[in-house]
C-alpha positions as CSV (number, residue, x, y, z in Angstrom):
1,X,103.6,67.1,113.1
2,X,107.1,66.5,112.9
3,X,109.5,66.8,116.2
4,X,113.1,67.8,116.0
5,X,115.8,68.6,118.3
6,X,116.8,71.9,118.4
7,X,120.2,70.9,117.1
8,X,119.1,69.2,114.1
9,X,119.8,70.7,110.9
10,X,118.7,73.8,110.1
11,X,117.8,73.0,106.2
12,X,115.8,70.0,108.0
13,X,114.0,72.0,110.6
14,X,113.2,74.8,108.5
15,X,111.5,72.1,105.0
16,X,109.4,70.6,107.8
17,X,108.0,73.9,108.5
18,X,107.1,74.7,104.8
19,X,105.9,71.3,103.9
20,X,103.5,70.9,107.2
21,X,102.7,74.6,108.6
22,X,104.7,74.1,111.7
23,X,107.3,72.0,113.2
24,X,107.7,70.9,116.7
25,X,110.9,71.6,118.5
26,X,111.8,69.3,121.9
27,X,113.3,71.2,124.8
28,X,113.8,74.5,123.0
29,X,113.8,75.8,126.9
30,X,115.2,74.1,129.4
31,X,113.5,73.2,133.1
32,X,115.2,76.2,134.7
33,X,114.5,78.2,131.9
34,X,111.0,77.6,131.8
35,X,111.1,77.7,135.9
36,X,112.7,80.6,136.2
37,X,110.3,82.8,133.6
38,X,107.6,81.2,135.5
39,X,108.2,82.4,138.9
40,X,109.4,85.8,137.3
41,X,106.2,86.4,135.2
42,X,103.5,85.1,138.2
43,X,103.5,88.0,140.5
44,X,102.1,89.8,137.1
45,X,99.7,86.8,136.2
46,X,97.9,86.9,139.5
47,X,96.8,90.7,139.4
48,X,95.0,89.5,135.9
49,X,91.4,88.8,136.5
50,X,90.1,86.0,134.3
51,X,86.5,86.8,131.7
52,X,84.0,85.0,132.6
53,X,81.7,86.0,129.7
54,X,78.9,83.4,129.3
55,X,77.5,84.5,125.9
56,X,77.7,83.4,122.2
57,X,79.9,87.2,121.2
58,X,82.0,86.6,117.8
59,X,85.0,88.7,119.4
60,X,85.1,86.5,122.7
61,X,85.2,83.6,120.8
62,X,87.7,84.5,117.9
63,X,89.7,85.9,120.9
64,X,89.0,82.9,123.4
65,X,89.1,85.1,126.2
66,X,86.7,83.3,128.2
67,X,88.4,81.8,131.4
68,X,91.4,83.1,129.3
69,X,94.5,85.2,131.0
70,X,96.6,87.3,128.4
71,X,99.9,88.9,129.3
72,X,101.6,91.2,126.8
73,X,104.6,92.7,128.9
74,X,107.3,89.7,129.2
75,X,110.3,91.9,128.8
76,X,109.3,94.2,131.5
77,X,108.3,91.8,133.8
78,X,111.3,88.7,132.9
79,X,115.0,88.6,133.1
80,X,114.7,85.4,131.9
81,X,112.9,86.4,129.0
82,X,115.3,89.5,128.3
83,X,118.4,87.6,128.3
84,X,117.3,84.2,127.5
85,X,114.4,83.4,125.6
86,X,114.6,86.1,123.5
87,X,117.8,85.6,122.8
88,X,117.3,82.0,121.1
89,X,119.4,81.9,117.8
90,X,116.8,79.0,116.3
91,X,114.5,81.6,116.9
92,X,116.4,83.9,115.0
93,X,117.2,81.7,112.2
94,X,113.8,80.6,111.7
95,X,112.6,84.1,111.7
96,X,114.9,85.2,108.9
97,X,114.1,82.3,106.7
98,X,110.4,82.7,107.0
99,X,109.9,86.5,107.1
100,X,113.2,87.8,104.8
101,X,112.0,86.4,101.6
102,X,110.8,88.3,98.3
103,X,113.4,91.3,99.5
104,X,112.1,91.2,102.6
105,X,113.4,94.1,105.2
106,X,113.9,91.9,108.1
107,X,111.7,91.3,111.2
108,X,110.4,92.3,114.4
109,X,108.1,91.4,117.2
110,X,104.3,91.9,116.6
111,X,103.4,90.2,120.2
112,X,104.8,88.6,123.1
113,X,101.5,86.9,125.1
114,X,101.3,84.7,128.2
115,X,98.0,82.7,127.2
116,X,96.6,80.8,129.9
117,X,93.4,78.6,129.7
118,X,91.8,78.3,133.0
119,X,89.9,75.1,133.8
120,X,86.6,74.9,131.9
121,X,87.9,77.5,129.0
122,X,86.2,76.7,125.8
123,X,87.9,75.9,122.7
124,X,88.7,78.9,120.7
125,X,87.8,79.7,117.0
126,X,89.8,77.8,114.0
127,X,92.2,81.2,112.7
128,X,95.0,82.2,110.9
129,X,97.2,84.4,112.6
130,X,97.6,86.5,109.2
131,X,94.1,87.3,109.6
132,X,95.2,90.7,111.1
133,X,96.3,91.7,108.1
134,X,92.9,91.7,106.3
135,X,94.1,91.3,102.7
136,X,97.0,88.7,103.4
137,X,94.2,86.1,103.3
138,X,93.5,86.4,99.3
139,X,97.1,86.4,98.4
140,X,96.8,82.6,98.9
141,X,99.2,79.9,100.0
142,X,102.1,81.1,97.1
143,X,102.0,83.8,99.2
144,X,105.5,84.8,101.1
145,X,105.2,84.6,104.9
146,X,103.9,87.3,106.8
147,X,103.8,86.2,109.9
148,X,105.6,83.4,111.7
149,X,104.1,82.2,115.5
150,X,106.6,80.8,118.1
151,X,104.6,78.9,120.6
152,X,106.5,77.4,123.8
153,X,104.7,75.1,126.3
154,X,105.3,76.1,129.7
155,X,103.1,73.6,131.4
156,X,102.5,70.4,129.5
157,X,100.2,70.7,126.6
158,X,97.9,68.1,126.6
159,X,94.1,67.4,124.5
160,X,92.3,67.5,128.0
161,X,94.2,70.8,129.6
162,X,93.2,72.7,126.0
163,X,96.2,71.9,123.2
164,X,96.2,74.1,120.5
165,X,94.3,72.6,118.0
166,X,95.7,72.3,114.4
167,X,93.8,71.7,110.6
168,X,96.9,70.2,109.3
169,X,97.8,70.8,105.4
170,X,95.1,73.6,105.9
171,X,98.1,76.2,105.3
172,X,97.9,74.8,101.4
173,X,94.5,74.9,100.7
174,X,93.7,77.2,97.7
175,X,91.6,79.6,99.2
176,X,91.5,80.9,102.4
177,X,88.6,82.5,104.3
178,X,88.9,84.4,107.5
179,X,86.8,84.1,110.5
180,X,86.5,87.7,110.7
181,X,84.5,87.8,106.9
182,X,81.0,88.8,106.3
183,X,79.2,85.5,106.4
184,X,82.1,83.0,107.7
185,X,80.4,80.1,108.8
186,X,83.0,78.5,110.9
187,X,85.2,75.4,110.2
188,X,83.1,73.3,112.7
189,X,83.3,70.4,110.4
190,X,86.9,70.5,109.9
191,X,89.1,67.7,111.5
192,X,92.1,69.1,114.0
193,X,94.8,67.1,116.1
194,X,96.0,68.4,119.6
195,X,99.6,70.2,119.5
196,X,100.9,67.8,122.4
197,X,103.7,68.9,123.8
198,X,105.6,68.8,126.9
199,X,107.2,71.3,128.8
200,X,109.9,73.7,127.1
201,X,108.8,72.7,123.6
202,X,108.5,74.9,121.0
203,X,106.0,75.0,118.0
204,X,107.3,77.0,115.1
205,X,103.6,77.5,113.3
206,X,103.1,79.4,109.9
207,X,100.6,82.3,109.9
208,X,99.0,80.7,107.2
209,X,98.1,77.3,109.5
210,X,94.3,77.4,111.0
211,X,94.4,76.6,114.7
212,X,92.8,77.5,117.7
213,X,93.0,77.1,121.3
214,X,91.9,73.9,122.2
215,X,89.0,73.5,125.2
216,X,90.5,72.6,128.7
217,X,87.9,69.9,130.3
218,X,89.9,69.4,133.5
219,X,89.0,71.1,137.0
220,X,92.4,71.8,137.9
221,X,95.2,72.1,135.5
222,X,96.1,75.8,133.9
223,X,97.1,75.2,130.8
224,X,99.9,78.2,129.9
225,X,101.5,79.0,126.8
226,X,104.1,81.7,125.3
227,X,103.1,83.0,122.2
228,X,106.3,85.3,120.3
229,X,105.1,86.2,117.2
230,X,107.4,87.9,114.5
231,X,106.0,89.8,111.7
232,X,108.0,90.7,108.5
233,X,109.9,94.5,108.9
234,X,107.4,96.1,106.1
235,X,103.8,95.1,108.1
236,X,102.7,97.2,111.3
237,X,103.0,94.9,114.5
238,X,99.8,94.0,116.8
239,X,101.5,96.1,120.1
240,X,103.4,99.2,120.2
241,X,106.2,98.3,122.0
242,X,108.4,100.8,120.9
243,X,106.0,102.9,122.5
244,X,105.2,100.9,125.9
245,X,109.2,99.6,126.6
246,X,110.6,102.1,129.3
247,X,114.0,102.7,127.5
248,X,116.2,101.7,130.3
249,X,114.9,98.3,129.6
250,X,115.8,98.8,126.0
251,X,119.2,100.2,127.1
252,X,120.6,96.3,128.1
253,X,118.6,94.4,125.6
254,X,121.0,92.9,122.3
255,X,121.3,95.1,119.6
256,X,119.2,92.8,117.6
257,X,116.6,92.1,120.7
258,X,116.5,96.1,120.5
259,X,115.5,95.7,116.6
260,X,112.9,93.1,117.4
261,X,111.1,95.8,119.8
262,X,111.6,98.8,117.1
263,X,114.0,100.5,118.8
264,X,116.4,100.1,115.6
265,X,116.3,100.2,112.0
266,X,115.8,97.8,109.5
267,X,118.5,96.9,106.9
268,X,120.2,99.0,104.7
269,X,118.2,99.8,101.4
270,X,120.3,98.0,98.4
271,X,121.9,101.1,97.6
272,X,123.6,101.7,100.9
273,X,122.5,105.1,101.4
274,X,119.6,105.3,103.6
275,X,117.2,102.7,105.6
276,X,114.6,101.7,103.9
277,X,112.2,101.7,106.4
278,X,111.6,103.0,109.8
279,X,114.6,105.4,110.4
280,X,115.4,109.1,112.2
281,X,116.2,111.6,109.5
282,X,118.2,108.6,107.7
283,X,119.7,107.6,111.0
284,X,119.2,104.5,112.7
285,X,116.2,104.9,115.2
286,X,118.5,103.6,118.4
287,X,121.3,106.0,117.4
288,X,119.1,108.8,117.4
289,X,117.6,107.7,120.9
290,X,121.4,107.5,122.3
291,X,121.1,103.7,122.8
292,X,124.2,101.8,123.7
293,X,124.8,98.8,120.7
294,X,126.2,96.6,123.6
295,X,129.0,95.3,121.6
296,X,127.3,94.8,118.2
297,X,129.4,96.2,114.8
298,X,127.7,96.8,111.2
């Protein structure tokens, strides 16, 4: 996988992640930024209890919830997160060139996870993330993005501690077969690399890109990971957020970090009339709620 600075150029960063599946960005956070979500995310973190489940069950595995923490509610929990990380114009960028194609209507967030792999967690199922959109799969890899996975290491990610593992090129194979299918076999014979990276790096990764969480053989080290993942405007997100965000929360996000969470329309429809998706009686969902634009002009 390649590994670019994020203030390398964006034509450069952005072919890397169409020719390979993903690209690697060095200290998209910095220490701080990476310390401080960390100590404001924790409190949360310990009051999850960790599964345990010592069976063969498909979901468990596909899921890799075994010794596995999940947290879905950064922007409640995360100043940091809210004003920073969020906030990430690469993140932007990338989003809009990977999920605005074929008349696209914009983005927003389908999930925000702390994953954590607790010592002894097994590896997790090869998958595409565009598996959750069941038909996505047979459009093949012509097909436009529907899905785009920002993964930031907030430890170190390392083969031992449980590295993502990645079937490189596997986002151009001709046909792809989800591990959610009637008879899917697995991809136990297929040959993945570790995503190594350290902390505060950043792995842009196309839906279309099997991976899976790697297994973490040490007897200490947690293993933690932030997972943002975008889905294109016109395709129903994993969580509900516009549903689950207390609005005063909503109230000092960006305008656009207020899009991202559904609390704004998309873009105008090309004849400047009325949205062209998820709007109020042809006004813009925030307007209706009486949400401040916090300095934002159309």
């Amino acid at each position: 996988m390649q590994r670019l600075s994020a203030t390398a150029d964006f034509d450069a960063i952005f072919q890397a992640f169409q020719e390979d599946g993903g690209v690697i960005i060095k200290g998209l956070l910095s220490p701080s930024e990476v310390a401080s979500f960390n100590r404001e995310i924790q409190p949360a973190m310990d009051k999850l209890y960790t599964r345990t489940i010592q069976n063969d069950d498909k979901a468990v595995k596909i899921m890799g919830d075994n010794r596995t923490k999940r947290f879905n509610n950064a922007v409640c929990e995360s100043e940091t997160f809210r004003r920073t990380i969020i906030e990430k114009d690469l993140v932007h960028k990338m989003s809009d060139a990977a999920l605005n194609q074929h008349s696209g209507t914009g983005y927003w967030l389908s999930s925000t996870q702390v994953i954590e792999l607790e010592p002894g967690a097994p590896a997790q199922f090869l998958h595409r993330d565009q598996e959750m959109i069941r038909f996505w799969n047979s459009l093949g890899p012509s097909a436009p993005e529907a899905m785009m996975n920002c993964f930031v290491a907030l430890t170190p990610f390392t083969e031992a501690n449980g590295a993502t593992r990645l079937v490189l090129g596997s986002h151009r194979w001709p046909k792809f077969v989800g591990c959610r299918e009637p008879g899917f076999e697995g991809y136990e014979g297929v040959e993945s690399v570790p995503l190594e990276m350290d902390t505060g790096d950043c792995f842009f990764m196309s839906a279309k890109l099997l991976h899976g969480g790697g297994h973490n053989s040490t007897t200490t080290e947690k293993r933690r990971g932030l997972s943002i993942t975008l889905i294109r405007h016109d395709l129903t997100p994993y969580q509900a957020y516009a549903v689950t965000t207390p609005l005063d929360i909503v109230a000092s996000l960006s305008f656009r970090a207020q899009g991202l969470y559904g609390f704004r329309s998309p873009h105008w429809a090309e004849d400047n009339w009325c949205y062209s998706s998820w709007a109020a009686d042809e006004v813009d969902v925030g307007t209706r709620l009486g949400l401040p634009t916090n300095g934002y002009k159309n």
